[in-house]
C-alpha positions as CSV (number, residue, x, y, z in Angstrom):
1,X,0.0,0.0,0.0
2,X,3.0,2.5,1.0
3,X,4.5,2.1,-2.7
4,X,1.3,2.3,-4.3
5,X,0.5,5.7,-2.6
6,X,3.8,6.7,-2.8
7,X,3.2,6.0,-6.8
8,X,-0.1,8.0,-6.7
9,X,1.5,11.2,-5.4
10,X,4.6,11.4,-7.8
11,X,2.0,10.6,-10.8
12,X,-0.6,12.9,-9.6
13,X,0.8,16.3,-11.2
14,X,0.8,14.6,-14.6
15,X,-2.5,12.6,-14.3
16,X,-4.7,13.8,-11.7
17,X,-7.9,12.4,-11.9
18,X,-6.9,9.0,-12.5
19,X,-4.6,8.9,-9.4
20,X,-7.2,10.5,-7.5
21,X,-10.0,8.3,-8.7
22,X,-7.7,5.1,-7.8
23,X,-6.3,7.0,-4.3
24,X,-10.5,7.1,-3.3
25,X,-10.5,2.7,-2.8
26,X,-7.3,2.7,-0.7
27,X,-9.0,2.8,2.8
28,X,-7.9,4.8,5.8
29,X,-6.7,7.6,3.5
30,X,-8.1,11.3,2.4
31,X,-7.6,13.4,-0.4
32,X,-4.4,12.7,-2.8
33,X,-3.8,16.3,-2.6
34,X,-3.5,15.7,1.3
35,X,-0.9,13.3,1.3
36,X,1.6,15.6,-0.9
37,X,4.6,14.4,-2.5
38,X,7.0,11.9,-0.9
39,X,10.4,13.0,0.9
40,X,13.2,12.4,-1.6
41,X,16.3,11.7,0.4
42,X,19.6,13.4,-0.9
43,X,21.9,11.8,-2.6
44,X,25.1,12.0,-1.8
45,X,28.3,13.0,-4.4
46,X,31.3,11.0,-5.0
47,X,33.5,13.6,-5.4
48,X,36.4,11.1,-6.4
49,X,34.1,9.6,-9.1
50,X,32.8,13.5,-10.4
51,X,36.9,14.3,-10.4
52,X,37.7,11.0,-12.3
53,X,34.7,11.9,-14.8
54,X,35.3,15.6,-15.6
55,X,39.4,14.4,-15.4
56,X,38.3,11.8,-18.7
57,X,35.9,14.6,-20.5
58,X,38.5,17.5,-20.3
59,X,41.5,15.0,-21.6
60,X,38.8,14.1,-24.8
61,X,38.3,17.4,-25.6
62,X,41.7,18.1,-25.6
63,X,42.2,15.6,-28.0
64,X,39.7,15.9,-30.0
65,X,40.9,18.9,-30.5
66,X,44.4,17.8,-31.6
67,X,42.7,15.5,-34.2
68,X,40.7,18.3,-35.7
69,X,43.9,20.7,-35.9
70,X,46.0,17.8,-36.9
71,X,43.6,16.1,-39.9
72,X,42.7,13.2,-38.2
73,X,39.9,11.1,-39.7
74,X,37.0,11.1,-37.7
75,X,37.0,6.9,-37.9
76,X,40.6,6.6,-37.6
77,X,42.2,5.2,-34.5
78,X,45.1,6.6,-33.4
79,X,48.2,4.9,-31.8
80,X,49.0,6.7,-28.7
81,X,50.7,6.4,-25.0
82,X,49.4,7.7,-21.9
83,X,51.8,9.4,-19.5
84,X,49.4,10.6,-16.9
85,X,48.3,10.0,-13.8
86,X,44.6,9.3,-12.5
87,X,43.3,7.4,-15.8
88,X,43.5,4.0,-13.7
89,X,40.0,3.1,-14.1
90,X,39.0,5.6,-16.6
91,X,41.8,5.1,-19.5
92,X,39.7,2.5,-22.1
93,X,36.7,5.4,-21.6
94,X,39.6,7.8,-22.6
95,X,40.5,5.2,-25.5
96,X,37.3,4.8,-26.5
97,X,36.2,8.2,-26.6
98,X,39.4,10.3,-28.1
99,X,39.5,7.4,-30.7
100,X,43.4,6.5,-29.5
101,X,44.5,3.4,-28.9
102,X,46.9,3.4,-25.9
103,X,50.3,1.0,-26.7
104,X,53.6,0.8,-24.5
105,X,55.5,0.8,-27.9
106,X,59.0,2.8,-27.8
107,X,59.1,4.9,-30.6
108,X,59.6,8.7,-30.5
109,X,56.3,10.4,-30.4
110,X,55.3,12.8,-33.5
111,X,53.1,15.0,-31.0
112,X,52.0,15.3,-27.6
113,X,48.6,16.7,-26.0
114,X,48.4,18.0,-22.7
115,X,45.6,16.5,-20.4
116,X,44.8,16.6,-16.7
117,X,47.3,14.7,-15.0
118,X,50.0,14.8,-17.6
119,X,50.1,14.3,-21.5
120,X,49.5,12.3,-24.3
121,X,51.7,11.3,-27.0
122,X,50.9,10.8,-30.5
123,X,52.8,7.8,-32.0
124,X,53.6,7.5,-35.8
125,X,50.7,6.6,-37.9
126,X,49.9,6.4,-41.2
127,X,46.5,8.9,-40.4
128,X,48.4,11.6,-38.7
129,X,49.7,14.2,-41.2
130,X,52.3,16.2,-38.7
131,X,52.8,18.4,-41.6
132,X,49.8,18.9,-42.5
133,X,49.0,19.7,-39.1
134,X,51.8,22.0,-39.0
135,X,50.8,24.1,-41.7
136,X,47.4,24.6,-40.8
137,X,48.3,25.5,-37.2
138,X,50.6,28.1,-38.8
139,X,48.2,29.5,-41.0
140,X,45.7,29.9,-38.2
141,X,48.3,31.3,-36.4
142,X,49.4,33.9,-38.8
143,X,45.3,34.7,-39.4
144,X,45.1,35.3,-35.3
145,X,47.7,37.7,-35.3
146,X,46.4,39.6,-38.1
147,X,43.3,40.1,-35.9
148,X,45.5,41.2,-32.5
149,X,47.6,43.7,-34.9
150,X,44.2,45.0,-36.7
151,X,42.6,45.5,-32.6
152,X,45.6,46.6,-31.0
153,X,46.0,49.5,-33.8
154,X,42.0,49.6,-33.6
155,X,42.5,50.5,-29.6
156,X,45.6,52.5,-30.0
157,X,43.7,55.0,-31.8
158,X,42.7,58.0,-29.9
159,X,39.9,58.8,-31.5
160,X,38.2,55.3,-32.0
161,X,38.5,54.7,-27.7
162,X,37.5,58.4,-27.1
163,X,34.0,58.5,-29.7
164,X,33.1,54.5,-29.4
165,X,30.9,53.8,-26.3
166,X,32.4,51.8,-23.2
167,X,30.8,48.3,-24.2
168,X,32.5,48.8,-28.0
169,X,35.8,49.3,-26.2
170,X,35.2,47.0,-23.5
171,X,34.3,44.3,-26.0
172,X,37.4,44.9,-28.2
173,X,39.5,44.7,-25.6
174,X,37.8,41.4,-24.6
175,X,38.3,40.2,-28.0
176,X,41.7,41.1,-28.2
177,X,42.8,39.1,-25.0
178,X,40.7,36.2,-26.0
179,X,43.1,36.3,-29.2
180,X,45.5,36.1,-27.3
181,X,45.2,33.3,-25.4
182,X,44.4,31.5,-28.7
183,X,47.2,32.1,-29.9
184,X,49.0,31.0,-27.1
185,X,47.3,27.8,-26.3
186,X,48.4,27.0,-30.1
């Protein structure tokens, strides 16, 4: 009878006058809308396992990131070596995810992404064009400095800070830092 009434009351917002046609037969009981809805008892957080999580999804975008700078196909698995720490239990997740395959193989890495807890190095494969990559990291590069030279002369000029209102200014400037740390995270 408890989980029955319990059921009632959670349903009853969505279908009231069924639950409160059915609540009528169970005896010793009043109005659903008396009852009210059950107690939910907190859950609590594993903080280790939210750490562990959000360690995994920031190390996948990093590397996805890599891949779409670097070429990659999207099916393509890419050989690779984890030198991190706290990817114990999460690492084939990583694998999985990031679409690397992690090998103990000793050859010299072509590239290396940083993630949480350390980095993680590209091995030679056929799918990763390191030149390719190059050059397109360079080109982007060389198009994001264009934009901090074209805002820093746009902020240098007198006139343009002292006759454009505060939020034009203020959101130049924010654009021009945020162009900046672009370039330097490449």
């Amino acid at each position: 009878m408890h989980v029955l009434t319990q059921t009632l009351a959670i349903a009853h917002p969505m279908i009231p006058f069924v639950t409160e046609e059915i609540y009528r037969y169970i005896p010793g009981t009043g109005g659903l809308l008396a009852a009210g809805l059950p107690e939910v008892p907190a859950t609590p957080v594993d903080e280790t396992a939210e750490a562990s999580v959000g360690r995994v999804i920031e190390a996948v975008q990093a590397l996805r990131g890599w891949r779409d700078v670097a070429g990659v196909r999207a099916a393509a698995t890419v050989p690779a070596r984890l030198v991190a720490e706290g990817y114990e239990e999460t690492g084939e997740h990583l694998e999985r995810l990031a679409r690397v395959a992690f090998t103990s193989d000793g050859s010299e890495p072509v590239a290396s992404v940083q993630v949480p807890g350390g980095t993680v190095e590209i091995l030679p494969s056929d799918d990763v064009d390191i030149e390719g990559a190059e050059r397109r990291l360079a080109a982007r590069r060389a198009k994001l400095e264009a934009e901090i030279e074209r805002a820093e002369r746009k902020l240098a000029n007198p006139g343009f800070v002292a006759k454009a209102p505060p939020d034009v200014v203020g959101a130049e400037r924010d654009k021009l830092e945020r162009l900046r740390a672009e370039v330097e995270a490449l």
